[in-house]
LUMLOSE-305924 format. One record per residue (C-alpha): residue number from 1; residue in one letter; x negated, y, z negated. Coordinates in nm, 3 decimals, decimal comma. Each point is the difference from the previous one (the first is absolute). Example, Ala and Ser with C-alpha at 12.3 -4.5 7.8 and 13.67 -1.06 7.14 Angstrom:
BEGIN
<atom num="1" residuo="a" xx="-1,230" yy="-0,450" zz="-0,780"/>
<atom num="2" residuo="s" xx="-0,137" yy="0,344" zz="0,066"/>
This chain:
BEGIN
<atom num="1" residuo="x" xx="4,403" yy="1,357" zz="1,036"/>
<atom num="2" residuo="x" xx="-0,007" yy="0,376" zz="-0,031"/>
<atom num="3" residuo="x" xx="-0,305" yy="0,231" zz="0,091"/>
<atom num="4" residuo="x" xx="0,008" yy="0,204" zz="-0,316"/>
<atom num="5" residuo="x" xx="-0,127" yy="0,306" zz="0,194"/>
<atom num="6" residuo="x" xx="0,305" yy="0,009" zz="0,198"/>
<atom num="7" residuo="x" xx="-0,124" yy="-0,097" zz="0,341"/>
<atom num="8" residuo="x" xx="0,148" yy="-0,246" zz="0,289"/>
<atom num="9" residuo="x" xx="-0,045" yy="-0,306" zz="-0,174"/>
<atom num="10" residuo="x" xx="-0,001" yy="-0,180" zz="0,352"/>
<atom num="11" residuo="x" xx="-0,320" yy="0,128" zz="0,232"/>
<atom num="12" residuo="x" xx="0,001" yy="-0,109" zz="0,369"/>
<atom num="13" residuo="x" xx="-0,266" yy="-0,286" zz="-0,123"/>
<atom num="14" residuo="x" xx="0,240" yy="-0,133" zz="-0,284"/>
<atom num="15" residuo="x" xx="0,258" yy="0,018" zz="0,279"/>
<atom num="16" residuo="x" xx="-0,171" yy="-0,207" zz="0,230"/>
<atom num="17" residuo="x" xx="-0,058" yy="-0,254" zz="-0,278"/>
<atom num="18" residuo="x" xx="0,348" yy="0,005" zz="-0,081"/>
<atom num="19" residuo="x" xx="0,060" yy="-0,131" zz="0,330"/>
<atom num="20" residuo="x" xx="-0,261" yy="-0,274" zz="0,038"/>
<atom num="21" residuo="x" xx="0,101" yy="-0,154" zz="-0,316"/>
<atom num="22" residuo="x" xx="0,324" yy="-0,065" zz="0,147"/>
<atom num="23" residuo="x" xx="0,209" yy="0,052" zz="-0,284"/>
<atom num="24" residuo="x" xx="0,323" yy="0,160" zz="-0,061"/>
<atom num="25" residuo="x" xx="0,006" yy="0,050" zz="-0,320"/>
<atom num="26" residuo="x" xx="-0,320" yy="0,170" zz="-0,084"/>
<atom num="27" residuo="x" xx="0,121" yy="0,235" zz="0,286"/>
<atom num="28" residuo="x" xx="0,305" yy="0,091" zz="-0,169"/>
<atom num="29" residuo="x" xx="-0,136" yy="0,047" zz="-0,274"/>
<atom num="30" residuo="x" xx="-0,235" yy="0,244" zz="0,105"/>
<atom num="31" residuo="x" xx="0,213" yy="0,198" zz="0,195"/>
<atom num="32" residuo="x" xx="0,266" yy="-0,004" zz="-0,342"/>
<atom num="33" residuo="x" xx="-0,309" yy="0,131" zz="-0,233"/>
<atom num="34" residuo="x" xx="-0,105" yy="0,209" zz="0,302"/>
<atom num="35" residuo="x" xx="0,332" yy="0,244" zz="-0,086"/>
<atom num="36" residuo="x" xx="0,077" yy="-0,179" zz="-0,385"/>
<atom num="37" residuo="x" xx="-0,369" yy="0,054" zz="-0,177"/>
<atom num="38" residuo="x" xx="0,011" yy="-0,192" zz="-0,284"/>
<atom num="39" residuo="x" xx="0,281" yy="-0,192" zz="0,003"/>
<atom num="40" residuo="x" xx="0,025" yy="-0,353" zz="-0,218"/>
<atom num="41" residuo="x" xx="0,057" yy="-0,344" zz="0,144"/>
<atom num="42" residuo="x" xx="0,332" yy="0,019" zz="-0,103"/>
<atom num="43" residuo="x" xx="0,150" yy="0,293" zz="0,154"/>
<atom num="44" residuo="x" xx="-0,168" yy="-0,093" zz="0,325"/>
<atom num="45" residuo="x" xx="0,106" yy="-0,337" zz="0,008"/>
<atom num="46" residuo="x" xx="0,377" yy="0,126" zz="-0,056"/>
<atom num="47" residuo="x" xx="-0,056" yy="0,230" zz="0,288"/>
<atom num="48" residuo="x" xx="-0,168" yy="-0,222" zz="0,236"/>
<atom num="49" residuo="x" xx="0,210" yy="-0,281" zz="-0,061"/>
<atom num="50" residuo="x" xx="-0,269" yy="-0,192" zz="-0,101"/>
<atom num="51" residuo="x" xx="-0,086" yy="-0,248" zz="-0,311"/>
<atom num="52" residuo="x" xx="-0,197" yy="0,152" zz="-0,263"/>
<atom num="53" residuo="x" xx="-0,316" yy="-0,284" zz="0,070"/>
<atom num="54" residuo="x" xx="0,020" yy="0,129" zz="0,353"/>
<atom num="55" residuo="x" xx="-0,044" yy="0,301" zz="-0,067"/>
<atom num="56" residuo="x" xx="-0,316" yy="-0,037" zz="-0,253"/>
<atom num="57" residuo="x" xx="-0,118" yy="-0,213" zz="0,257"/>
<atom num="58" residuo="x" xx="0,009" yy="0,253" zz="0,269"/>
<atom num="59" residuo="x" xx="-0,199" yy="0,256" zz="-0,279"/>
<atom num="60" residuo="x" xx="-0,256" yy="-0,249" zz="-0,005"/>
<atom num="61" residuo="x" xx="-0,058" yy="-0,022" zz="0,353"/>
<atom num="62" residuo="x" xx="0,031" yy="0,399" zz="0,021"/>
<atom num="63" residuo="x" xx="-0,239" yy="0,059" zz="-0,264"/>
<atom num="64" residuo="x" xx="-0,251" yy="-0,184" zz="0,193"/>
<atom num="65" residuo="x" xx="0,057" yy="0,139" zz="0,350"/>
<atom num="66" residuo="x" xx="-0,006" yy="0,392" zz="-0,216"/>
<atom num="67" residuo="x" xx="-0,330" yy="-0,075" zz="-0,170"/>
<atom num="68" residuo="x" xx="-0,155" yy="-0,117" zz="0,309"/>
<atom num="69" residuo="x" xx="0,121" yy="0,344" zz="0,183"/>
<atom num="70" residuo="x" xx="-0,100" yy="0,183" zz="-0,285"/>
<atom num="71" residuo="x" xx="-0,392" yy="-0,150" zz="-0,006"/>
<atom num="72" residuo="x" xx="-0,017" yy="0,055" zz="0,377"/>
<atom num="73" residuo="x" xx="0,138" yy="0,356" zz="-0,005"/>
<atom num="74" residuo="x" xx="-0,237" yy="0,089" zz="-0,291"/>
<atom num="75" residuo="x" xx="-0,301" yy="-0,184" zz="0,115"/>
<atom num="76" residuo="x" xx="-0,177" yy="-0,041" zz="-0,292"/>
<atom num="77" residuo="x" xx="0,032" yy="-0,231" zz="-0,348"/>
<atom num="78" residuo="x" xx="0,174" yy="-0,015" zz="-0,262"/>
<atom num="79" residuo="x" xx="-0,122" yy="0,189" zz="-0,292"/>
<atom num="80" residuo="x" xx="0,145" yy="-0,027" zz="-0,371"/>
<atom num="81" residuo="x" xx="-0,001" yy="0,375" zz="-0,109"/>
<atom num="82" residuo="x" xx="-0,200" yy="0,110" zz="-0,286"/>
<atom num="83" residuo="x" xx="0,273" yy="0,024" zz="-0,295"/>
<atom num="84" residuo="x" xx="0,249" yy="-0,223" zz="-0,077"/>
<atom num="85" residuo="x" xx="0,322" yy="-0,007" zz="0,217"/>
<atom num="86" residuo="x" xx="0,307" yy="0,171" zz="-0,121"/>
<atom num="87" residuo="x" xx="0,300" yy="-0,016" zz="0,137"/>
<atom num="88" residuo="x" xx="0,328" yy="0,163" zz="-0,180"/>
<atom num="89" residuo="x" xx="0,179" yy="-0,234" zz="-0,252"/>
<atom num="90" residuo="x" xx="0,325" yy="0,028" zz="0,209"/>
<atom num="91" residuo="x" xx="-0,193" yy="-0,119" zz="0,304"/>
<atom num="92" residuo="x" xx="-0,148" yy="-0,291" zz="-0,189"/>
<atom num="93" residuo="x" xx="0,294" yy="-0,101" zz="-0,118"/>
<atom num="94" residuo="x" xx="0,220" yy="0,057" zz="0,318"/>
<atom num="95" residuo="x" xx="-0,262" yy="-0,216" zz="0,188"/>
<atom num="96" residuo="x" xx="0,066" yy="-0,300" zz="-0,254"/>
<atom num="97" residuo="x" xx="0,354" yy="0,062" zz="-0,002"/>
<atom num="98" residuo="x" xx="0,049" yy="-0,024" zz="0,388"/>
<atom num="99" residuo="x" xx="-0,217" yy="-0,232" zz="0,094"/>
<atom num="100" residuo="x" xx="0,059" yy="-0,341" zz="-0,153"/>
<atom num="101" residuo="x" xx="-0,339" yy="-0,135" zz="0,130"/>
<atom num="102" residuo="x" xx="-0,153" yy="0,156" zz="-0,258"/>
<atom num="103" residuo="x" xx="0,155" yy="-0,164" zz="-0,293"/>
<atom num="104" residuo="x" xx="-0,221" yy="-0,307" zz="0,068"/>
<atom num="105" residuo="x" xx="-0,285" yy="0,195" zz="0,041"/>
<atom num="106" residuo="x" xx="0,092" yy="0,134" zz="-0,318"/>
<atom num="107" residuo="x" xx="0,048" yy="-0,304" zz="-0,206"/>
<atom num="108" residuo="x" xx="-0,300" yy="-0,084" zz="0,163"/>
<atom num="109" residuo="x" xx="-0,259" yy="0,227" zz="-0,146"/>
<atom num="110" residuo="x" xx="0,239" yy="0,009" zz="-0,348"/>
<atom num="111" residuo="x" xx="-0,127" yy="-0,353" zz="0,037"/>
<atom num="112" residuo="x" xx="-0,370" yy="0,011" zz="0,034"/>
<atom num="113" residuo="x" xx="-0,047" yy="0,348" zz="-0,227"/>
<atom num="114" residuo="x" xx="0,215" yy="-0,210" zz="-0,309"/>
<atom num="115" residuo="x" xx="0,235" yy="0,308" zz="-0,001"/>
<atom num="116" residuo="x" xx="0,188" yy="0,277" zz="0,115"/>
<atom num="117" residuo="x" xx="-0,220" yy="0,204" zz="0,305"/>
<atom num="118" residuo="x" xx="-0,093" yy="0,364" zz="-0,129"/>
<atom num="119" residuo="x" xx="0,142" yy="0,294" zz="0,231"/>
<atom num="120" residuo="x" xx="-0,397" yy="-0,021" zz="0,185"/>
<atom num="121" residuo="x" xx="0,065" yy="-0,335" zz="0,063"/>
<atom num="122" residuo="x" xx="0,362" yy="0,036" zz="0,165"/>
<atom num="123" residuo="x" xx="-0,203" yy="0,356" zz="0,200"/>
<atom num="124" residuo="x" xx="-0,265" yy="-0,269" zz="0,089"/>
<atom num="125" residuo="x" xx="0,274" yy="-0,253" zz="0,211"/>
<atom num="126" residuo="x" xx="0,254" yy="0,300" zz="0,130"/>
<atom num="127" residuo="x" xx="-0,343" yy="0,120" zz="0,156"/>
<atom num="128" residuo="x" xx="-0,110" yy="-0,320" zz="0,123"/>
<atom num="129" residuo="x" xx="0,306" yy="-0,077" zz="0,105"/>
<atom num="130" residuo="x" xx="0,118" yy="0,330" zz="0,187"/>
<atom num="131" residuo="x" xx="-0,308" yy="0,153" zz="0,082"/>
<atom num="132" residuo="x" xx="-0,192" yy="-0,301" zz="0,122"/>
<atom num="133" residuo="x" xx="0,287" yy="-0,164" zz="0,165"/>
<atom num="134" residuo="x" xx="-0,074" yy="-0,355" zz="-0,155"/>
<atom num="135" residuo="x" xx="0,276" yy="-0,268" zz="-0,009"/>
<atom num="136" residuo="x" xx="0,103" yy="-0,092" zz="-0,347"/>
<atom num="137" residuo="x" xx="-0,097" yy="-0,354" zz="0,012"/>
<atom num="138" residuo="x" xx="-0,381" yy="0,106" zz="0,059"/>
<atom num="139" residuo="x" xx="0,019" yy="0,270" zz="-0,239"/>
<atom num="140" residuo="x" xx="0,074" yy="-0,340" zz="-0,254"/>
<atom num="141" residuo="x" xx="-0,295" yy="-0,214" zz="0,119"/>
<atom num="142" residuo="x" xx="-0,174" yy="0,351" zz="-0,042"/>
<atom num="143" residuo="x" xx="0,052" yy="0,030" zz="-0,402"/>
<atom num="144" residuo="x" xx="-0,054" yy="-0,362" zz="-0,032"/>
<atom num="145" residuo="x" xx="-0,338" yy="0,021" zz="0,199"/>
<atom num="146" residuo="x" xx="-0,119" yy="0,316" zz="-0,239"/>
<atom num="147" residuo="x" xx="0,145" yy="-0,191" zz="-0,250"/>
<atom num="148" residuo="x" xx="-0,246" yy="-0,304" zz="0,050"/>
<atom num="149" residuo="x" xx="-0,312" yy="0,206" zz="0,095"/>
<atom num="150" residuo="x" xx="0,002" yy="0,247" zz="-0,339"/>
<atom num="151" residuo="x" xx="0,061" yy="-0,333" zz="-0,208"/>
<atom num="152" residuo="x" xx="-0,247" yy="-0,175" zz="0,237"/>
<atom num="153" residuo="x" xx="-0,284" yy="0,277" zz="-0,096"/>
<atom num="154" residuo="x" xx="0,125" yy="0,130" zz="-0,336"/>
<atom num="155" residuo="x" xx="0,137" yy="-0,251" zz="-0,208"/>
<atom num="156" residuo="x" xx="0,359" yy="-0,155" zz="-0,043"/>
<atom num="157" residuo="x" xx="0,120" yy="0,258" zz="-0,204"/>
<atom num="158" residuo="x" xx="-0,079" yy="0,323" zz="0,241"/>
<atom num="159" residuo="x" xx="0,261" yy="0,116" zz="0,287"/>
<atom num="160" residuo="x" xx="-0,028" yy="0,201" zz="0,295"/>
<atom num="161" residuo="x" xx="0,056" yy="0,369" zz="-0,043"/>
<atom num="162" residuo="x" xx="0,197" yy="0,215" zz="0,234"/>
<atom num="163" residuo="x" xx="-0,264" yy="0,126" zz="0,163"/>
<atom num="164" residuo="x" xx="-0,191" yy="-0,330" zz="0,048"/>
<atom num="165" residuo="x" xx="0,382" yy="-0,115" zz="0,176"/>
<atom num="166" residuo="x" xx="-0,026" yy="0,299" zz="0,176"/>
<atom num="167" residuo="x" xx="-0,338" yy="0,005" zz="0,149"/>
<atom num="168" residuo="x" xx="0,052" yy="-0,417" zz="0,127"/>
<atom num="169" residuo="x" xx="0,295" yy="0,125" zz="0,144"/>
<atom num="170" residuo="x" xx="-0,154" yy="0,305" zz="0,182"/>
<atom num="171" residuo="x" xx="-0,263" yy="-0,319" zz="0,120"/>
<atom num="172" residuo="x" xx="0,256" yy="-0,208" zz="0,107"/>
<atom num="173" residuo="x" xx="0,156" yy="0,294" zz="0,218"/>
<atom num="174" residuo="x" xx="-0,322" yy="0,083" zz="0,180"/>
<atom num="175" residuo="x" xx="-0,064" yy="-0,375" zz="0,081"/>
<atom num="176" residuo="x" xx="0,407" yy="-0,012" zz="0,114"/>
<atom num="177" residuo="x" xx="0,101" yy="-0,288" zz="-0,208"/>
<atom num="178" residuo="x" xx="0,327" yy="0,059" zz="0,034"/>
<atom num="179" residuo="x" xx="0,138" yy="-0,389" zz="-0,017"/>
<atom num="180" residuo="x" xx="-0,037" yy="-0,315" zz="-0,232"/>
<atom num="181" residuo="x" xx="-0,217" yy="-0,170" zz="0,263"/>
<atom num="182" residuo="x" xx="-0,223" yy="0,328" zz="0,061"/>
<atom num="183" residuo="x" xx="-0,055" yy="0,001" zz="-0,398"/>
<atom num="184" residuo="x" xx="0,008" yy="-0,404" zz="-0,099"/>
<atom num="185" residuo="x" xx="-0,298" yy="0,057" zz="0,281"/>
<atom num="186" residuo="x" xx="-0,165" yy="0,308" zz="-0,175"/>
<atom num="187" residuo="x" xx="-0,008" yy="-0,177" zz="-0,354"/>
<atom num="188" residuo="x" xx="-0,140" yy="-0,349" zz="0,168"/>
<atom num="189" residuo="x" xx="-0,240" yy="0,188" zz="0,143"/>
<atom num="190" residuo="x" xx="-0,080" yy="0,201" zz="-0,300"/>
<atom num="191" residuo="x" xx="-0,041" yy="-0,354" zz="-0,213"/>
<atom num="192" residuo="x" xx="-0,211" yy="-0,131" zz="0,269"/>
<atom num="193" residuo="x" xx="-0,259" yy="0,271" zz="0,009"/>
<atom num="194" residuo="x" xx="-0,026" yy="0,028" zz="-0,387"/>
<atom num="195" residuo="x" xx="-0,030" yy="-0,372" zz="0,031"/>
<atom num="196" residuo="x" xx="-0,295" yy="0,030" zz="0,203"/>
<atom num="197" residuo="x" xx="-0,154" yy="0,261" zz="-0,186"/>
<atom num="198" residuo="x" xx="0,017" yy="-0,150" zz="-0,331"/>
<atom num="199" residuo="x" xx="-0,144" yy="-0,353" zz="0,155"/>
<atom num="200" residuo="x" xx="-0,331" yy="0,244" zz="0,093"/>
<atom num="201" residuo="x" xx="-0,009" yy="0,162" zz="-0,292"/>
<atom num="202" residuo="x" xx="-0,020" yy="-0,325" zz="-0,158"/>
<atom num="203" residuo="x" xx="-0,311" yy="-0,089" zz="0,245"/>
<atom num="204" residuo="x" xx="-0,166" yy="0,303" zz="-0,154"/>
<atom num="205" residuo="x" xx="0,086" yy="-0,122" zz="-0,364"/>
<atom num="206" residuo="x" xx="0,294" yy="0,278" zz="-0,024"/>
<atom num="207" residuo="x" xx="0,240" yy="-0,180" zz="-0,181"/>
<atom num="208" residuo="x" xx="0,294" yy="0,068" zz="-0,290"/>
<atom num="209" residuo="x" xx="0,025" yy="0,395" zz="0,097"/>
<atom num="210" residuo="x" xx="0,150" yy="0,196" zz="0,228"/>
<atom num="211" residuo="x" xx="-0,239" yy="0,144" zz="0,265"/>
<atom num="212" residuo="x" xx="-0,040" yy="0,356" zz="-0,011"/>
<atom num="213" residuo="x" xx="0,098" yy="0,200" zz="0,310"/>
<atom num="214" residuo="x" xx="-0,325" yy="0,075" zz="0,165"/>
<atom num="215" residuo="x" xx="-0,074" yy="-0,413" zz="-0,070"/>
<atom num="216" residuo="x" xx="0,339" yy="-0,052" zz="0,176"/>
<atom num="217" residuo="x" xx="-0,108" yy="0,255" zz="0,266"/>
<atom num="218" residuo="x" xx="-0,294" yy="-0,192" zz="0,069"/>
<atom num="219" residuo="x" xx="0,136" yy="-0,331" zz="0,016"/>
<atom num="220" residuo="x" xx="0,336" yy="0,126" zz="0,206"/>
<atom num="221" residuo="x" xx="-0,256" yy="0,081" zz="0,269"/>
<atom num="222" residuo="x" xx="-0,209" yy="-0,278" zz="0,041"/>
<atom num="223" residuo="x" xx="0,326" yy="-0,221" zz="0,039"/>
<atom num="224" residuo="x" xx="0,091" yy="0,250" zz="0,277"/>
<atom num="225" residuo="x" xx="-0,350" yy="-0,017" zz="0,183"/>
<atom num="226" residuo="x" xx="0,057" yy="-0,362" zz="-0,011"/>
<atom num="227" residuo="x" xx="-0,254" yy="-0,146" zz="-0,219"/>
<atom num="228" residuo="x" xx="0,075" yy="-0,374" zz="-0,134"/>
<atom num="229" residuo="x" xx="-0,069" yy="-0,116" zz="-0,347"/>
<atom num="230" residuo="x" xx="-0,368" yy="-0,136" zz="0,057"/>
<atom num="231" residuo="x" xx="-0,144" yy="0,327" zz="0,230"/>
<atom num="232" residuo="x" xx="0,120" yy="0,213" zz="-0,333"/>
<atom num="233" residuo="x" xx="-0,177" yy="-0,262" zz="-0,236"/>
<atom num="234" residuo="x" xx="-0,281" yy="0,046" zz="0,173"/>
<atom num="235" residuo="x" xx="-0,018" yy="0,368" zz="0,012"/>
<atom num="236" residuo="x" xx="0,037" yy="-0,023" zz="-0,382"/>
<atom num="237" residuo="x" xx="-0,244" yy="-0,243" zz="-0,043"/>
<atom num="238" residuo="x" xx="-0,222" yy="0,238" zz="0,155"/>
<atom num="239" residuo="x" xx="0,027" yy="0,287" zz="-0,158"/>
<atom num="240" residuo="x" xx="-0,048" yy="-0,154" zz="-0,349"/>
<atom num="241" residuo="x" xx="-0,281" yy="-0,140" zz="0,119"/>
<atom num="242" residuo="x" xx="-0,123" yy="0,340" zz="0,143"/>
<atom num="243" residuo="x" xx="0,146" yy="0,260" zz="-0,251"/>
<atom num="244" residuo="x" xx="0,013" yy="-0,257" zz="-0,341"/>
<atom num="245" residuo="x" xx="0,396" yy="0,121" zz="-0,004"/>
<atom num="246" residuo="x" xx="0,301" yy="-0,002" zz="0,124"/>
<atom num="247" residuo="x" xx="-0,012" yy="0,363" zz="0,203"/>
<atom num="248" residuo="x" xx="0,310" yy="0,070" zz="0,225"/>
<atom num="249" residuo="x" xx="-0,146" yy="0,252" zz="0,222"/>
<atom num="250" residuo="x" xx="-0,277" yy="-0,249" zz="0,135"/>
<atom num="251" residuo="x" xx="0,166" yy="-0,290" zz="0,036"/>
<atom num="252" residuo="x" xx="0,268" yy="0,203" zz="0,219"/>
<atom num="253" residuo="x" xx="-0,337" yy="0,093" zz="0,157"/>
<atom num="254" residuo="x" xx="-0,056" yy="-0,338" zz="0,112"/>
<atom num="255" residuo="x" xx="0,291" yy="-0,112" zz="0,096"/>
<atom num="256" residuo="x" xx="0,047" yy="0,356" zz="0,243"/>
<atom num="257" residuo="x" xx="-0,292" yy="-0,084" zz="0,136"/>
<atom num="258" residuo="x" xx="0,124" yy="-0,359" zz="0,067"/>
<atom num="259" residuo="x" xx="0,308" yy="0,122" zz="0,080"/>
<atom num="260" residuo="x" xx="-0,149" yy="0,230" zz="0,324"/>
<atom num="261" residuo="x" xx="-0,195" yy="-0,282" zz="0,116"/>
<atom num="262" residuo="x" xx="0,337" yy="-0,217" zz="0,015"/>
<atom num="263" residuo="x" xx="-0,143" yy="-0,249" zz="-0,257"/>
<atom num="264" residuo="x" xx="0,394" yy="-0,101" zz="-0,256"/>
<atom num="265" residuo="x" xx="-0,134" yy="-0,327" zz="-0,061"/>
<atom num="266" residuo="x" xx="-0,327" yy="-0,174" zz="-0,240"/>
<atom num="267" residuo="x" xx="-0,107" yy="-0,225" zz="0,319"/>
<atom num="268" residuo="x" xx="0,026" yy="0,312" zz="0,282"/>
<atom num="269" residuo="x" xx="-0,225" yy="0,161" zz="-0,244"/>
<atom num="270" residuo="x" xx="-0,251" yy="-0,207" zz="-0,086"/>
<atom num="271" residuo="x" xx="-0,016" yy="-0,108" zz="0,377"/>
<atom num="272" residuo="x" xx="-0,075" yy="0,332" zz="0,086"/>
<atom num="273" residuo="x" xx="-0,268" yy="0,094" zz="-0,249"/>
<atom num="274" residuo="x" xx="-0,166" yy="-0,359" zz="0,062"/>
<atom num="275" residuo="x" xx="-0,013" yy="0,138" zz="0,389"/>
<atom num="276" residuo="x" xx="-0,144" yy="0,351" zz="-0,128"/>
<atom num="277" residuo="x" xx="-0,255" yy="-0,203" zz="-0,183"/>
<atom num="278" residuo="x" xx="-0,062" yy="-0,226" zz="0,297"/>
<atom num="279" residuo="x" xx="-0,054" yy="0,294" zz="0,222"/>
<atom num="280" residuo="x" xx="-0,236" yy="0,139" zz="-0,217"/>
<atom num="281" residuo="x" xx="-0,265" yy="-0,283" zz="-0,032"/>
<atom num="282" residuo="x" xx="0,061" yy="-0,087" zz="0,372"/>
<atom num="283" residuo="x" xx="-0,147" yy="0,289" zz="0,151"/>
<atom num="284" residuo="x" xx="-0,250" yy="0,063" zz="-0,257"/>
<atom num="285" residuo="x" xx="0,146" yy="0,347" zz="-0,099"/>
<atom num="286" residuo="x" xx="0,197" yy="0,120" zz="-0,288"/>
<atom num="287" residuo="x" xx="0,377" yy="-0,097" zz="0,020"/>
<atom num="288" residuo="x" xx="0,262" yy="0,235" zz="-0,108"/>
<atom num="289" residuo="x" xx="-0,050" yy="0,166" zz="-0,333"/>
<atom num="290" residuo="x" xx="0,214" yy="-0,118" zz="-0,270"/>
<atom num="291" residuo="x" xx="0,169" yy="0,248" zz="-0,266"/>
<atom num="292" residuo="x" xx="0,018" yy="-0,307" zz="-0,251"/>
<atom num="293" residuo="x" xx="-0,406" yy="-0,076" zz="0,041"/>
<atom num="294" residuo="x" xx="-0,076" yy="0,358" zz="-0,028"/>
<atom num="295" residuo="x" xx="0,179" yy="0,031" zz="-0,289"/>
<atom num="296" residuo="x" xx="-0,196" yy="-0,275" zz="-0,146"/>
<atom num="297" residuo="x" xx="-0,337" yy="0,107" zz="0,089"/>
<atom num="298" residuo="x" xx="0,100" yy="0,346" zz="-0,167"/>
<atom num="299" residuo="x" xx="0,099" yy="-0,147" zz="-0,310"/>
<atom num="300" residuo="x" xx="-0,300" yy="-0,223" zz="-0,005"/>
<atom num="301" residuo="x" xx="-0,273" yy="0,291" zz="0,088"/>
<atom num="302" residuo="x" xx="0,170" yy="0,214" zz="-0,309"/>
<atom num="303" residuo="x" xx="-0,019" yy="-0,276" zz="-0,252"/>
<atom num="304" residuo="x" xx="0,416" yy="-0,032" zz="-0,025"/>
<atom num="305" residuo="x" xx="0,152" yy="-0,349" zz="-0,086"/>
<atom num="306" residuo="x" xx="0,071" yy="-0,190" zz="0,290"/>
């Protein structure tokens, strides 16, 4: 794989991974494109004496060792620029031509779009592909995976764009899922957490629409903080009770304040307030104030529905 600048393609770092992978044909392969740039599977199989499937194999591994280089030289993200990528026709087509990896890929997305890719589509995997340095099995789970989401939040009839291909690629390249195990994990985990979501949203009474993204926001971070089902139940309970609604911003309120105190779980929490209440009447002072009871007194002193 080319640097389409022109530079070394091999850096000291990429050498020394070379090395530790222990593996001769991804090193003679990089040391052919190092002084060929460009060259197909077939001409460097002829020349290295070895089978076309090594040699694509041997891409594979170098386009993974290259990306990894190129992140750590860089030191920063992945970012999808700002207008469409465009690379020449002849490139586009020279890319499909030489590399017959892509001709599943291809057929692939032919596949899920119901017909033939447009020229932003075809930019959209040459970029993925070459830029991001991801192996062309991943890049498939990839289209299927945008694929399922836009249908998944849009309706059976929509598919995803080539930006929306683009930008879940750029995501996948920050996070480095750069193998069918690293993304088969990504999606599970993906399917787990909007599982858990929509099973609180359902607590709440959300149910048969998507959440919005400040809803999601909310919920994404009170799975993170470690709250189980019945502590969030119990915030919500609450702050109907206090508020008459559903009102995001206090019931976050709540569970932060939980959350600083170390209280994830319904019976931590009502252990601890029954101590704070304890404390109180033992030593015949006032116990800790509580937001929630103030809030009540307020509403009751102004004449608001409680």
């Amino acid at each position: 794989m080319a640097d389409k600048k022109g530079e070394n393609c091999i850096s000291p770092a990429a050498a020394d991974a070379l090395i530790a992978a222990h593996d001769g044909d991804t090193a003679l392969l990089a040391l052919y494109l190092a002084r060929h740039p460009g060259a197909d599977d077939e001409t460097a199989a002829a020349v290295l004496c070895r089978t076309r499937a090594e040699i694509a194999n041997a891409r594979e591994k170098l386009g993974r060792i290259l990306h990894a280089d190129r992140a750590a030289r860089t030191d920063r993200p992945f970012y999808p620029t700002d207008e469409p990528v465009d690379y020449p026709a002849k490139e586009i087509v020279g890319t499909f031509e030489k590399d017959r990896s892509f001709q599943p890929i291809l057929g692939e997305l032919t596949r899920i779009l119901g017909n033939t890719p447009s020229r932003a589509y075809l930019n959209t995997l040459v970029d993925i592909y070459d830029h991001l340095g991801m192996p062309p099995e991943v890049i498939m789970v990839l289209l299927n995976y945008c694929n399922d989401e836009i249908r998944r939040r849009y309706g059976s009839e929509r598919r995803p764009s080539p930006r929306q291909i683009s930008e879940e690629a750029y995501t996948w390249a920050n996070r480095e899922i750069l193998s069918l195990e690293q993304a088969d994990a990504y999606i599970a985990a993906g399917a787990k957490r909007r599982e858990d979501k929509s099973r609180i949203a359902a607590l709440m009474g959300i149910r048969g629409r998507e959440l919005s993204r400040t809803e999601s926001k909310y919920l994404e971070s009170w799975i993170e903080m470690g709250f189980d089902d019945e502590a969030i139940a119990a915030a919500f309970d609450r702050t109907l009770t206090n508020t008459g609604a559903l009102k995001w911003p206090y019931l976050n309120g709540i569970l932060k304040n939980w959350h600083a105190k170390g209280l994830h779980d319904a019976a931590a929490i009502e252990a601890a307030e029954g101590r704070r209440r304890e404390q109180g009447r033992g030593n015949g002072t006032p116990g800790e104030v509580d937001p929630d009871e103030l809030e009540r007194i307020r509403r009751k002193v102004s004449g608001e529905k409680i």
